[in-house]
BAFI-3210 file (N, C-alpha, C; in Angstrom, 3 decimals, decimal comma, padded with zeros to 6 digits):
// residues 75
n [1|2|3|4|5|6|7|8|9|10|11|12|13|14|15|16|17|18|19|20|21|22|23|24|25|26|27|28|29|30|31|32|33|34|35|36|37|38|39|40|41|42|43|44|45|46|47|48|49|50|51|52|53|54|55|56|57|58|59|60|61|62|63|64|65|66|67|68|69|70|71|72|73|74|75]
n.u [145,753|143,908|144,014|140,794|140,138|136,746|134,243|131,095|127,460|125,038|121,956|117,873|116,777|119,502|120,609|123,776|125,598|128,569|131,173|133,238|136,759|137,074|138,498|138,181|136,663|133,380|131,244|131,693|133,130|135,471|134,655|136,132|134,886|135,586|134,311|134,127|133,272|132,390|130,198|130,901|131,242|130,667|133,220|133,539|134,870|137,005|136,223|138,474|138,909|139,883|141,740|139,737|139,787|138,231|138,973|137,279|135,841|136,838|139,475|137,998|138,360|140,569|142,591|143,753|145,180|147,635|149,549|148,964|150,272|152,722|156,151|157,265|158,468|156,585|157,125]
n.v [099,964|102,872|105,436|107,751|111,145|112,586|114,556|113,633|113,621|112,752|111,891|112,421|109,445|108,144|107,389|107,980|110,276|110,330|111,569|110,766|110,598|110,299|108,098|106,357|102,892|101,730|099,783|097,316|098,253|097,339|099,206|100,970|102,545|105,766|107,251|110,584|112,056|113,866|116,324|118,014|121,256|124,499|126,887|130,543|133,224|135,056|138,503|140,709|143,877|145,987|149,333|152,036|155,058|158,024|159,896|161,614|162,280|160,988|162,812|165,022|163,965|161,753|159,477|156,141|154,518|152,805|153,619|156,052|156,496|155,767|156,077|155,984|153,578|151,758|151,626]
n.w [131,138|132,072|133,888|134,690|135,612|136,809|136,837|138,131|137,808|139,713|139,724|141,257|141,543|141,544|139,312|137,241|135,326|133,011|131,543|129,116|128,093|124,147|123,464|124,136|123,522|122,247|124,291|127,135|130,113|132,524|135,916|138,498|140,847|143,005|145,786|146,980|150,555|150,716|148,866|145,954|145,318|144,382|144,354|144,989|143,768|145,988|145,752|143,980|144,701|143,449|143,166|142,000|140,185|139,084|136,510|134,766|131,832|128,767|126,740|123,656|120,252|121,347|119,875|120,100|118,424|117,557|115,514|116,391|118,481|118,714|117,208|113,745|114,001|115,454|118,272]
ca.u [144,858|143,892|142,632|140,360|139,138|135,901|132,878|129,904|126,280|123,855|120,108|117,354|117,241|120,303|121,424|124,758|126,114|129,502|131,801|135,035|137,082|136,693|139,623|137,786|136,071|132,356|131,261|131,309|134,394|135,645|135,459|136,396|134,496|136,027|133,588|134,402|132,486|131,690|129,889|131,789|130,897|131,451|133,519|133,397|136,495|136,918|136,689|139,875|138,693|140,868|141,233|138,936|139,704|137,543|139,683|136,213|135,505|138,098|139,520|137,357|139,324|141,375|143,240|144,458|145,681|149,087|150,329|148,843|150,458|154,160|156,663|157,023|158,622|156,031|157,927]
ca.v [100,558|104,190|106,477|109,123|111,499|113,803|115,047|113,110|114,192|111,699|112,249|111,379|108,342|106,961|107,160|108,459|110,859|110,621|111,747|110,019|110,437|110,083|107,579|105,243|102,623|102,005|098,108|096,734|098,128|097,360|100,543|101,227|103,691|106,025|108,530|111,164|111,424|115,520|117,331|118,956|122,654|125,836|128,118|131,592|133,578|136,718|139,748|141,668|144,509|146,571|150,869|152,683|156,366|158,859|160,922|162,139|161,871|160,967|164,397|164,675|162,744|160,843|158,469|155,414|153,816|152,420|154,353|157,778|156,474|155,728|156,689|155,354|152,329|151,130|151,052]
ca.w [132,108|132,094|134,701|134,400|136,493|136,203|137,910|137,940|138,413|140,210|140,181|142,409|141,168|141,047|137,786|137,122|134,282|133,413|130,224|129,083|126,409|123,017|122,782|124,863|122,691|123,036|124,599|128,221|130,549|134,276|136,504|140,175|141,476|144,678|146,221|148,125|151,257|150,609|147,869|144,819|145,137|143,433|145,890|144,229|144,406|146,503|144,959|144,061|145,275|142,945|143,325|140,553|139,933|138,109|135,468|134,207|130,178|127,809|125,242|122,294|119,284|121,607|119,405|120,841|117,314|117,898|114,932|116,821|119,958|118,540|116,116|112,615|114,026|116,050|119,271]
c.u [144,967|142,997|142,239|139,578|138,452|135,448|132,032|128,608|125,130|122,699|119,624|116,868|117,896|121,179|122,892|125,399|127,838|130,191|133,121|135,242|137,187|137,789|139,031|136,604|134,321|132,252|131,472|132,904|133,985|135,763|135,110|135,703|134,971|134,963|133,564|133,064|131,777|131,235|130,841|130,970|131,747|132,062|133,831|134,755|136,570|137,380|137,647|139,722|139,904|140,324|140,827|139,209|138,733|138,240|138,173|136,245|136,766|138,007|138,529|138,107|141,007|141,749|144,279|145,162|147,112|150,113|150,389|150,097|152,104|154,629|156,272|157,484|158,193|156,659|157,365]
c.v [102,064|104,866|107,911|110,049|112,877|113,744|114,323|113,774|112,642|112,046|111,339|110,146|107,405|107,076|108,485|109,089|111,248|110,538|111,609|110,657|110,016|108,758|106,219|104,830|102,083|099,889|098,653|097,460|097,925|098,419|100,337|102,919|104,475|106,992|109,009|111,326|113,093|115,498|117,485|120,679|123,752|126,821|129,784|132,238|134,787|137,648|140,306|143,063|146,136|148,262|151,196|154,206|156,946|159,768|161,941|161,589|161,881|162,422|163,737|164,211|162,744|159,783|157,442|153,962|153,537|153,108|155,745|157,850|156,575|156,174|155,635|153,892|151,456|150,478|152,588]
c.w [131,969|133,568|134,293|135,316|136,374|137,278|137,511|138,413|138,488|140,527|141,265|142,679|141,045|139,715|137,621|135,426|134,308|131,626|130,129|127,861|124,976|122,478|123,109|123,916|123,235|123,690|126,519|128,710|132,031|134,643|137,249|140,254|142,527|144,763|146,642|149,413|151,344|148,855|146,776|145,073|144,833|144,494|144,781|145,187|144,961|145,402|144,925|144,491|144,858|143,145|141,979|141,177|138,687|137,683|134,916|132,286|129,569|126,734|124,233|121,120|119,537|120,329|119,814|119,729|117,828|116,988|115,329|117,715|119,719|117,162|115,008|112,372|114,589|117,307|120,074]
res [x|x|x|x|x|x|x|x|x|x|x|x|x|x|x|x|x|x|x|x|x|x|x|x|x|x|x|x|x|x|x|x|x|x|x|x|x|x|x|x|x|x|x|x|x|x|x|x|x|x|x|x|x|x|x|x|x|x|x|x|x|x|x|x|x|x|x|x|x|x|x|x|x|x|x]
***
């Protein structure tokens, strides 16, 4: 026995779309359905709301090469 559990999408219709794994062979199987009694919905995540500073324009040939940035041992 295996369980698997996804998302399904049901039209207005009726008909049900649902994607298993590839291990699973094709032919006739038994499945138990459960259904929750809400939705699935997308909850979007609060913004981080992180601080932005303005330095103004970067120097003219800034070099941000890792060999500009450190010695000859790359540390």
């Amino acid at each position: 026995m295996k369980t698997i559990e996804t998302t399904v999408t049901v039209t207005d219709d009726g008909k049900m779309t649902v994607q298993v794994p590839a291990d699973i062979p094709p032919g006739e199987h038994h499945v138990v359905m459960v259904i929750e009694e809400q939705l699935v919905t997308k909850q979007e995540r609060p913004s981080l709301n992180l601080p932005a500073r303005d330095y103004g324009p970067w120097p003219e040939g800034l070099s941000l090469r890792r060999e500009d940035m450190y010695n000859e041992w790359g540390r």
